[in-house]
C-alpha positions in Angstrom: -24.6 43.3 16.4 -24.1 39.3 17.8 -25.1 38.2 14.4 -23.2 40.3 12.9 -20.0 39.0 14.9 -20.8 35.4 14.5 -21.0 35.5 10.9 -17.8 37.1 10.6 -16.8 34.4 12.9 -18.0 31.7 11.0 -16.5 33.0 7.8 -13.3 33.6 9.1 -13.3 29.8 10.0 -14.8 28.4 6.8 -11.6 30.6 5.1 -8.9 29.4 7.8 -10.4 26.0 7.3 -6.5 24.1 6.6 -8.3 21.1 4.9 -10.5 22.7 2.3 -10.5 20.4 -0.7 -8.7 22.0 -4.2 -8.8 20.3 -7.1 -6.4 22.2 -8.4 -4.1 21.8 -6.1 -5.0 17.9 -6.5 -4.0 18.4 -10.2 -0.7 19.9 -9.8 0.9 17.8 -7.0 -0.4 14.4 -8.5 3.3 13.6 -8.5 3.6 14.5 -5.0 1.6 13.3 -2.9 2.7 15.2 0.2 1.8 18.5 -0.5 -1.6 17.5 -0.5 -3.8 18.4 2.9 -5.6 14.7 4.1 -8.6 15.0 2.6 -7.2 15.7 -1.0 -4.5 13.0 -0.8 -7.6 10.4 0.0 -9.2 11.6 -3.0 -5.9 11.1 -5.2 -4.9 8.0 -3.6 -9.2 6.8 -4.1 -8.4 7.5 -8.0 -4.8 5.4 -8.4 -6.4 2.9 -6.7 -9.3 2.3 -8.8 -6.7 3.3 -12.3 -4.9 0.8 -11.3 -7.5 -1.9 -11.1 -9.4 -1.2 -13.7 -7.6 0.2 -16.6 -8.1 3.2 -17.3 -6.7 6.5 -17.5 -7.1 10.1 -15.1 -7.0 13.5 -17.1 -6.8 16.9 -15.6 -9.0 19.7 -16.5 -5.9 21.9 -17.8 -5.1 18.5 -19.9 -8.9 18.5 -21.2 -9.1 22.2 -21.9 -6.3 21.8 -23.6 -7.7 19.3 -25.8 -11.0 21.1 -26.4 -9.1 24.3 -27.6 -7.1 22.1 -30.1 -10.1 20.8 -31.4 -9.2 17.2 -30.0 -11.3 14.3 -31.2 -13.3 12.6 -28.2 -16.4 12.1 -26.5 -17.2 14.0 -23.4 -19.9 12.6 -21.3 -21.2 13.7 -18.1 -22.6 10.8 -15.8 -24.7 13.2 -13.4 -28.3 13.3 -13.1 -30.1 14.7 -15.8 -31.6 17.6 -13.1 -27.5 18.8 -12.2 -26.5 17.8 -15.8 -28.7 21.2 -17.3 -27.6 23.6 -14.3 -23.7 23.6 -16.2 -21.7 21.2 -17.9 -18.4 21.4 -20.4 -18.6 22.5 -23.7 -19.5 19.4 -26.3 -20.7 17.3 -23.5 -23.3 14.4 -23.4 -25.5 13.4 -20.5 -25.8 9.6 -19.7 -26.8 8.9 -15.8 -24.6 6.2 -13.9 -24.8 5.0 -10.0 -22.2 6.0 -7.5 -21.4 2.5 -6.7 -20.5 0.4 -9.1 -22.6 -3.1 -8.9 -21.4 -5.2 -11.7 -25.1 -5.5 -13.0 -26.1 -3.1 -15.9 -29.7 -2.7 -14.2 -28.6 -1.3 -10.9 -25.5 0.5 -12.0 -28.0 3.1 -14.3 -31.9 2.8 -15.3 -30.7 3.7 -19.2 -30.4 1.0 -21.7 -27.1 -0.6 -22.6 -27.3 -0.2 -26.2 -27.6 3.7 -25.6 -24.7 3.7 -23.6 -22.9 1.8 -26.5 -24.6 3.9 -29.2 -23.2 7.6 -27.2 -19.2 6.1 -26.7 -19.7 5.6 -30.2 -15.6 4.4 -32.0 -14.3 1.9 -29.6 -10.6 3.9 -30.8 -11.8 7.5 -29.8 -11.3 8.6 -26.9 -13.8 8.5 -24.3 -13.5 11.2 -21.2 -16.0 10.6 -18.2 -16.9 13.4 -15.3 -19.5 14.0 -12.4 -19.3 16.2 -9.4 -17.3 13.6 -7.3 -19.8 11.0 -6.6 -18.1 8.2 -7.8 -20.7 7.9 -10.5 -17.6 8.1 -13.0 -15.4 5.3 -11.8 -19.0 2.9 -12.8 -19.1 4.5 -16.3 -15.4 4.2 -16.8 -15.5 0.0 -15.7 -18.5 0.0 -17.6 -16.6 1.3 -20.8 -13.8 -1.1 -20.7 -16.0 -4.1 -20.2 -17.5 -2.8 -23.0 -14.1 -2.9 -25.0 -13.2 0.7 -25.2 -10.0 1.3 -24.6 -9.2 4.6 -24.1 -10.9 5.7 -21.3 -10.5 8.2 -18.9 -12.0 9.9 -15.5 -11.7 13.8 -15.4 -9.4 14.8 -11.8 -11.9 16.9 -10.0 -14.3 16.6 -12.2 -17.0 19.0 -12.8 -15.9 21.0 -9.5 -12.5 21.0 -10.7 -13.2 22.5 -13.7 -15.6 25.3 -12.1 -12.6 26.4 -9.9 -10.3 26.9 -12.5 -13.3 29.1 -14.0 -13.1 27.4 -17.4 -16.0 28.0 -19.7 -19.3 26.2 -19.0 -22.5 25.4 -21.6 -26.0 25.8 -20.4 -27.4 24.9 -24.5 -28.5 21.6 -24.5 -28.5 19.9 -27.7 -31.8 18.4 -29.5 -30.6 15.5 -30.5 -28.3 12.6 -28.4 -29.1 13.7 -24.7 -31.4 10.5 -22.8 
């Protein structure tokens, strides 16, 4: 019976928990700021910051969806390690590992070649969509990228979580071909 009444306990206190993180509540109040509880208006403020010095772009994953279902021409790549890349990923996704921490050197941001990385954005005009589990590992891919000179780069808000709780579709098939 104790057990019983402290695990009803702790889930009433993991649900009345004021400063659970939602992604989608990130998405919709990018515009304002204030609505968000502290730990999601760090995560917003992280991404702004690091748009803002290095170029590139933030999508949401109603944005995104939006694009897949029109057919939208772009290349979706999933910077998580291979072993979390085949649990789930978005539909028309590729797999190329990065680093959380972005380093400035190619050999300690990721262990795969350069010329793979180059050879998977493929058109320098298309546009380019990264997305992890909210490592970081994105904001290295995305600097990467424009270093590279792609220009139309961007980092998916709430990235694979994000997606997961707005329930949106998720592939398990992993193609032959293309995947390191």
């Amino acid at each position: 019976m104790q057990k019983l009444i402290l695990f009803i306990a702790i889930l009433l206190f993991i649900g009345c928990n004021k400063n659970q993180i939602s992604f989608i509540n990130i998405e919709e109040n990018m515009n304002n700021i204030e609505a968000l509880n502290t730990q999601e208006k760090a995560i917003l403020e992280s991404h702004i910051k690091n748009v803002k010095e290095n170029n590139y772009n933030l999508i949401t994953t109603k944005e995104l969806k939006n694009k897949l279902d029109s057919g939208g021409d772009m290349q979706i790549i999933a910077v998580v390690p291979r072993g979390i890349y085949i649990l789930g990923f978005i539909k028309n996704t590729k797999n190329f590992e990065f680093n959380n921490n972005f380093s400035g050197i190619w050999e300690k941001d990721t262990n795969n070649p350069q010329d793979k990385f180059i050879e998977f954005l493929g058109d320098k005009q298309k546009e380019i969509i990264f997305y992890d589990n909210g490592e970081g590992a994105t904001i290295t891919a995305a600097i990467w990228a424009k270093k590279l000179g792609y220009e139309n780069v961007a980092i998916l808000v709430g990235g694979f979580k994000g997606w997961r709780e707005r329930n949106f579709e998720i592939s398990f098939d992993i193609p032959e071909c293309c995947q390191i």
